[in-house]
C-alpha positions, 0 to 999 in steps of 0.5 A, spaced: 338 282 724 331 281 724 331 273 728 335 278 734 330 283 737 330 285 744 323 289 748 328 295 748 328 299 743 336 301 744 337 295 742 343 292 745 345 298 748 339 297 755 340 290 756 348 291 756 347 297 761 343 293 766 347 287 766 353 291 767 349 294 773 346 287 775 354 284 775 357 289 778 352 289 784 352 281 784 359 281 785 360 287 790 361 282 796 366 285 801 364 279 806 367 274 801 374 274 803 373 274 810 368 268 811 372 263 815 374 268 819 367 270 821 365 263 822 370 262 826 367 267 831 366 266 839 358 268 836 357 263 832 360 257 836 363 253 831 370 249 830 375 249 825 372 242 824 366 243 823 367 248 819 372 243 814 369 237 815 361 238 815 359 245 812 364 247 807 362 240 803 355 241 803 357 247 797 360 241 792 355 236 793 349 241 792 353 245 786 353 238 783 346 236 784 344 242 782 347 243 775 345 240 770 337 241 772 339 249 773 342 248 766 336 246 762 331 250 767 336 256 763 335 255 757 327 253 757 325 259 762 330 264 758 334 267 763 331 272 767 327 268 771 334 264 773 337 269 774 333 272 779 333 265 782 340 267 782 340 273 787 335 271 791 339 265 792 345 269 795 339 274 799 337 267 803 345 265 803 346 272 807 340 272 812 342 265 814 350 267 815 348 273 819 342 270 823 343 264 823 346 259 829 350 252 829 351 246 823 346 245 821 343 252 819 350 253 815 349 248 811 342 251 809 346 257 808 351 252 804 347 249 800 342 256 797 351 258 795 351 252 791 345 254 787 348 261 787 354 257 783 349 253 779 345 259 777 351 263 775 350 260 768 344 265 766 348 272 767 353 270 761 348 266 757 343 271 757 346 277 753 346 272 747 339 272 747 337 279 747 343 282 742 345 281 735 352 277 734 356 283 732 354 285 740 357 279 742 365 280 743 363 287 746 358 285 749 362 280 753 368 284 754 363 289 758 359 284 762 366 281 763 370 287 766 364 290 770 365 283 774 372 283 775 373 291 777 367 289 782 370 283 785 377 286 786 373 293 788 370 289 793 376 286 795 380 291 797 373 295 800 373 289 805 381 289 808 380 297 808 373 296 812 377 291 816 383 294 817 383 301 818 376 302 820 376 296 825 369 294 822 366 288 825 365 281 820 358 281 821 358 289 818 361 286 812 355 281 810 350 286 811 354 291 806 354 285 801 347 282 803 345 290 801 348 290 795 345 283 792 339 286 794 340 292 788 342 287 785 336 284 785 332 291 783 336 290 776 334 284 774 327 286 775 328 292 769 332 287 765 327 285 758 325 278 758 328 274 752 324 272 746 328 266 744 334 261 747 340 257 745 335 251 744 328 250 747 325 257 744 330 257 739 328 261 732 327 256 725 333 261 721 338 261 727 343 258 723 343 263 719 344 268 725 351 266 727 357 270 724 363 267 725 368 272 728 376 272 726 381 267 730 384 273 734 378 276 736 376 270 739 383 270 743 382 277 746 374 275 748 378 268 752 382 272 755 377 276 758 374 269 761 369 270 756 364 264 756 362 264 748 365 263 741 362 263 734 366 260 730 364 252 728 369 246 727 364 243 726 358 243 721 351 244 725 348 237 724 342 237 721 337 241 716 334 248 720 327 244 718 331 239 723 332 244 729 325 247 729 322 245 735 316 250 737 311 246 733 313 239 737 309 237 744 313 239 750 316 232 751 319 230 744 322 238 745 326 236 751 328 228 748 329 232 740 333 236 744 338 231 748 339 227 742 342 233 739 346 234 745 349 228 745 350 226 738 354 234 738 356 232 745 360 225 740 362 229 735 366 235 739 370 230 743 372 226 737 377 232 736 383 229 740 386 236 741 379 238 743 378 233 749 384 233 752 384 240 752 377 239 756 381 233 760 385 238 763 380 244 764 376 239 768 381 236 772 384 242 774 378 246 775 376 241 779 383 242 783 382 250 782 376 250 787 377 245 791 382 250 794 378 256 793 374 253 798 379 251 804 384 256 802 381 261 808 381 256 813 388 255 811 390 261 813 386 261 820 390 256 821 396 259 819 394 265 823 389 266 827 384 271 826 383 272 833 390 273 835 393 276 828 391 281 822 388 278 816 390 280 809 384 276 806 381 282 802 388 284 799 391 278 797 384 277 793 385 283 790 392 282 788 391 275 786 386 277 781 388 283 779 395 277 777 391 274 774 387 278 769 395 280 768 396 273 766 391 272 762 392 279 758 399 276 757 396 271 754 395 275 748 401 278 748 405 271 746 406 268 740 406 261 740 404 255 737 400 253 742 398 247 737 405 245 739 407 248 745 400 249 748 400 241 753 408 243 755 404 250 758 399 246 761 405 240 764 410 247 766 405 251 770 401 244 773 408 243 776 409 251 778 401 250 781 404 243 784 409 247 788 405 253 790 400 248 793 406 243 796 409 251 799 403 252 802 402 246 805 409 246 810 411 253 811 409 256 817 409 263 815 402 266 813 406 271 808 408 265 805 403 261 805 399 268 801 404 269 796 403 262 794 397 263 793 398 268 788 402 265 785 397 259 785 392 263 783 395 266 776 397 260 773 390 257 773 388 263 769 393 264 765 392 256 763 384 257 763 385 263 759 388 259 753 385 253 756 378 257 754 381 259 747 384 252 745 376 250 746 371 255 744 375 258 738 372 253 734 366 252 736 358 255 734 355 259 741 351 252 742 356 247 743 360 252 747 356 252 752 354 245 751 362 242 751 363 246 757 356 246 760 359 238 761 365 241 762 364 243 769 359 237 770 365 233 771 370 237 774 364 238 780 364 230 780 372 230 781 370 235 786 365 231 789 370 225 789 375 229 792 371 231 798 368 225 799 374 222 800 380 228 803 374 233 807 368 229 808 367 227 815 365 220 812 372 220 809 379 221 811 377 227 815 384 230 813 386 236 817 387 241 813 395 241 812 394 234 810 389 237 804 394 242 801 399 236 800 393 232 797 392 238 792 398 239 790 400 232 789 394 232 784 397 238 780 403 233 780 399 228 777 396 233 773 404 235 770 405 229 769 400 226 765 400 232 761 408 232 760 408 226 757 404 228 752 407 234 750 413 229 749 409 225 744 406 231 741 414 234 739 417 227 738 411 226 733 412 233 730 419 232 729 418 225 727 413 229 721 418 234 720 424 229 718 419 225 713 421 226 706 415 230 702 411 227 697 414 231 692 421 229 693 418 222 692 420 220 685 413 219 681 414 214 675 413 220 670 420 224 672 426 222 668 431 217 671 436 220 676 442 219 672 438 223 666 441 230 666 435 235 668 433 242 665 437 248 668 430 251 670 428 246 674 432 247 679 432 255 679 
């Protein structure tokens, strides 16, 4: 298609190969499962206090405010410069680690990761300005993988490092510091964008989306993919309507708002669709929160300066579960329209119980295997959570829905934090947080649980209802009138 070229003259197949190359590096980070374990070093000084209650929030707060701006300076730089911004945000996040001292500098560090996390959003927008929208499922599938394979490899590279060549935390941040940086050479190489999704968004865009089949999109979920290509809705507005390049930078910017806000109304008027967001957002924002105090857990637990740690393992063996859930996913069929909420009630109680499970054992083991558990029902549920969303949607909306998606569950986040881990707030002991967490699920479980039952009892209510076309109409002949034997036949 003539609207979708690329500086290469490969077409897709450079700009793929060097974003593979940049995911891959990007998340080869073997430092990763052990960062709790390193911070709680006699060198650096700090207290699993200070750790919970002062550094570990200061991610939540500055991925929250940094959102939103990050979210449209993506789109209007058109994805390169941000992603390089991404990289160097983890560079200065690894020096700070590795040289710096005290508090204060670890909140610096925390804070330069929330931009990590907030700039993530132009790896996986930026293929979708470079390709043509056939590319688009392979495309995503690769990127996608390469990601996977690097986090798991990465994982189980560390608890090698750590546990048969006896090799130093600190090493660790200086293997992932070196591999960000190869990171960094590659986004260098990658082809700066013509176009974006809506501030340099060509006239005939319209025109360029190609719908994919309803199961295609369900193996591109299942991957965690962040596009979809089908709309439930029609695109409001003429192409002449969308054609920005022409207006002046302020009524670009208020033109394209607008827009976002009359899409944003539109989408969440399907009922499916908004709850279907609700608990992507709430849980999501559950999701991370343990992500993010999981391994001061486990110190707890078990000391790393008194006992072996497993972190590496159990990461790679939980998303190595996870990617199997989620594969599983696509394996069953189910009516998910029907059954689709009692899913999300039935693993948000099992996700409740891991949780509650981590909280009271003292066994570390047990405490790694529900974690595991933990962590593959939130992946098998956001693997359908993904397809029930995006399945219906244009490339634009989807990264809008979820772009507001994720927003909220940073607030619910925040919220959480402020209250449960915060210094300001409850300042709850670790344990304590766990069995916040998992009361949570529970809510989760049970708001969901009783909306399954409404979606099955009205099912079953519909189905029972006599069928207009067993209602007598005026023109059929009386019932005691004999009717014709071929009518019946």
């Amino acid at each position: 298609m003539n609207c979708f070229r690329t500086s290469s003259s490969n077409s897709w197949v450079y700009p793929t190969v060097i974003l593979c190359l940049f995911g891959f590096f990007s998340m080869l980070r073997p430092s990763e499962p052990f960062l709790i374990p390193y911070l709680s070093e006699p060198s650096k000084n700090l207290t699993s206090i200070e750790v919970t209650n002062e550094i570990l929030p200061v991610w939540t707060y500055s991925y929250l405010v940094l959102l939103l701006p990050v979210f449209v300076l993506t789109d209007y730089l058109r994805y390169k410069p941000v992603m390089i911004l991404h990289i160097v945000s983890f560079i200065i996040t690894y020096l700070l680690l590795f040289f710096g001292q005290g508090v204060t500098l670890m909140q610096i560090a925390e804070f330069f990761f929330g931009m990590v996390s907030a700039t993530e959003v132009a790896y996986y927008a930026y293929i979708y300005s470079v390709v043509s929208p056939e590319h688009y499922q392979k495309v995503s599938s690769y990127c996608r993988s390469v990601t996977l394979v690097a986090y798991t490899a990465s994982a189980v590279l560390a608890q090698l490092l750590v546990s048969l060549a006896k090799l130093p935390y600190s090493d660790l941040f200086v293997i992932s510091l070196v591999c960000v940086s190869v990171a960094l050479l590659f986004s260098l190489a990658l082809p700066m964008p013509q176009k974006s999704v809506f501030f340099h968004a060509k006239p005939n865009r319209k025109a360029c989306q190609k719908p994919v089949e309803q199961d295609s999109v369900l193996k591109e979920a299942q991957k965690g993919h962040k596009t979809a290509h089908q709309e439930l809705f029609t695109t409001p507005g003429n192409p002449e309507d969308r054609e920005l390049s022409s207006l002046r930078p302020g009524n670009v910017a208020l033109s394209i708002f607008v827009q976002w806000s009359q899409d944003l109304k539109e989408c969440y008027s399907s009922k499916h669709l908004f709850y279907w967001s609700l608990w992507w957002a709430f849980a999501t924002a559950g999701y991370n929160q343990v992500l993010n105090f999981v391994q001061v857990l486990w110190e707890h637990k078990a000391p790393s300066q008194d006992s072996s740690v497993y972190n590496g393992a159990v990461e790679a063996i939980a998303t190595f579960g996870g990617a199997l859930a989620a594969f599983a996913v696509g394996c069953v069929k189910i009516n998910w329209d029907l059954l689709g909420e009692l899913a999300l009630a039935v693993f948000s109680v099992v996700s409740a119980g891991s949780l509650f499970l981590m909280c009271y054992t003292s066994s570390i083991w047990v405490c790694y295997a529900g974690y595991l558990v933990f962590k593959s029902s939130y992946m098998l549920l956001i693997t359908i959570a993904v397809f029930q969303i995006a399945v219906n949607l244009s490339v634009e909306r989807y990264a809008l829905v979820f772009g507001m998606d994720t927003f909220i569950a940073l607030v619910i986040q925040t919220i959480m934090t402020v209250i449960v881990a915060d210094q300001r707030g409850l300042h709850l002991q670790v344990t304590i947080q766990f069995l916040v967490y998992g009361s949570y699920f529970s809510v989760i479980a049970g708001i969901f649980l009783m909306r399954s039952i409404y979606i099955l009892y009205s099912a079953k209510c519909a189905k029972n209802m006599p069928s207009p076309a067993t209602i007598q109409s005026p023109t059929e002949p009386h019932p005691e009138e004999p009717r014709n034997l071929s009518t019946k036949l």
